[in-house]
C-alpha positions in Angstrom: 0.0 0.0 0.0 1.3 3.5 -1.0 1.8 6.7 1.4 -0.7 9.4 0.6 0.5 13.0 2.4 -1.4 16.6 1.9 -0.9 19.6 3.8 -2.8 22.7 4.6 -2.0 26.0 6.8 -4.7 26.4 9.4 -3.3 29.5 11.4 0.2 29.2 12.6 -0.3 25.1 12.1 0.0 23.2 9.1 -2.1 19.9 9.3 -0.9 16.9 7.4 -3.0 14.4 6.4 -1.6 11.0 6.4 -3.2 8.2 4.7 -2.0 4.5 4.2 0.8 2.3 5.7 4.0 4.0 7.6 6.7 1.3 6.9 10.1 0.9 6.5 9.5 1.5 2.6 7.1 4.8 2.6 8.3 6.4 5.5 11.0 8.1 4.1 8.4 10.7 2.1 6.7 11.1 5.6 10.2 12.4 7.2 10.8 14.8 3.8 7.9 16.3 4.2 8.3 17.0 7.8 11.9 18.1 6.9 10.4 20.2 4.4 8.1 22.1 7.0 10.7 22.9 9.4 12.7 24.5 6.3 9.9 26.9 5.0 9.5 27.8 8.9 6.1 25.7 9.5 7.0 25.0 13.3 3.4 23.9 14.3 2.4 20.4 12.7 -0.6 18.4 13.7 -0.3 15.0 11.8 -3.9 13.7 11.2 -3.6 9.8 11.4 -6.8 8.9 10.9 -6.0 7.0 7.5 -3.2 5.2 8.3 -3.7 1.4 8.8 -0.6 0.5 9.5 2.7 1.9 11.8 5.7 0.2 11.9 9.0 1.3 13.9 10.4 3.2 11.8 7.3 5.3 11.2 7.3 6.0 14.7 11.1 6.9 14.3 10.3 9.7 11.8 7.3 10.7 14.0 10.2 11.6 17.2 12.6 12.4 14.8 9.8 15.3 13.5 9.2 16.3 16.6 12.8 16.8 17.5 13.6 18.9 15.0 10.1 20.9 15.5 10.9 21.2 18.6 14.6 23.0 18.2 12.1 25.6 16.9 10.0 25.9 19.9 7.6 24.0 17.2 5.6 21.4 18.5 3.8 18.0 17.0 0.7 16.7 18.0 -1.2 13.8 16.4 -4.7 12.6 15.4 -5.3 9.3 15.9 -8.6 6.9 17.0 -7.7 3.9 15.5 -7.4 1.7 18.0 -4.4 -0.8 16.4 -2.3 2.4 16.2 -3.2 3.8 19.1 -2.1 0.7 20.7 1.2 1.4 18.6 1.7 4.4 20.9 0.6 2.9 24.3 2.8 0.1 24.4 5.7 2.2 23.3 5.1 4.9 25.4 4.8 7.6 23.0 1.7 8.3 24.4 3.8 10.3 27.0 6.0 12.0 24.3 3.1 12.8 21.8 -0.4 14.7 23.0 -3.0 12.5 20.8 -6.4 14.2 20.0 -9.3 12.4 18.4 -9.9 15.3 16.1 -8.1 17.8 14.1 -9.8 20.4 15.9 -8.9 19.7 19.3 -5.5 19.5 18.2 -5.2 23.1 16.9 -7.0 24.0 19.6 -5.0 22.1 22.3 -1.5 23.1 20.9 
C-alpha cells in the first residue's frame, strides 16, 4: 500500500493528512515532508492519522525524529489518531507520554 501525504496551513499550524501504511518503505516521504516544513518555517504540525492502517518502527522513528527537529524551533507535534491498532502502537511504546493524541483535528489546533 502506498503513502498518501497533503498539507494545509490552518493558522500558525500546518495539518498533514496522512493516509495509508508507515513502513520501512514509505516512511522516508513522511520524514521529507516534515523536513520540508521545518525549512519553510512551519514550526506547528498536527499529523492527522486517521488513514493510516498501519505503523511500523520506523514510522514511529520519523514521528520523534519530527518532533525533535520541531521542537529546536520551539515548534511542537501533535497527532490525530482513534484507530485503535495504532493507538495501541503508541501505548505500548510509550509515545503516548512523548506525543499529545487528539481524536480530532480540531482539538489538536485548539490544544496546541
Amino acid at each position: 500500500m502506498e503513502l498518501t501525504l497533503s498539507t494545509r496551513d490552518v493558522g500558525e499550524h500546518t495539518v498533514v493528512e496522512v493516509g495509508g501504511e508507515i513502513d520501512v518503505y514509505t516512511a522516508p516521504k513522511l520524514r521529507e515532508e516534515l523536513i520540508d516544513l521545518v525549512a519553510a518555517g512551519r514550526y506547528h504540525v498536527v499529523v492527522d492519522m486517521q488513514g493510516v492502517e498501519f505503523l511500523d518502527s520506523t514510522g514511529l522513528g520519523v514521528l520523534v525524529g519530527g518532533l525533535k527537529r520541531l521542537r529546536a524551533h520551539d515548534g511542537s507535534l501533535a497527532l490525530v489518531c482513534t484507530r485503535e491498532r495504532t493507538l495501541k502502537v503508541f501505548q505500548i511504546t510509550g509515545l503516548t507520554k512523548v506525543f499529545p493524541i487528539h481524536s480530532t483535528v480540531e482539538g489538536a489546533l485548539a490544544g496546541s
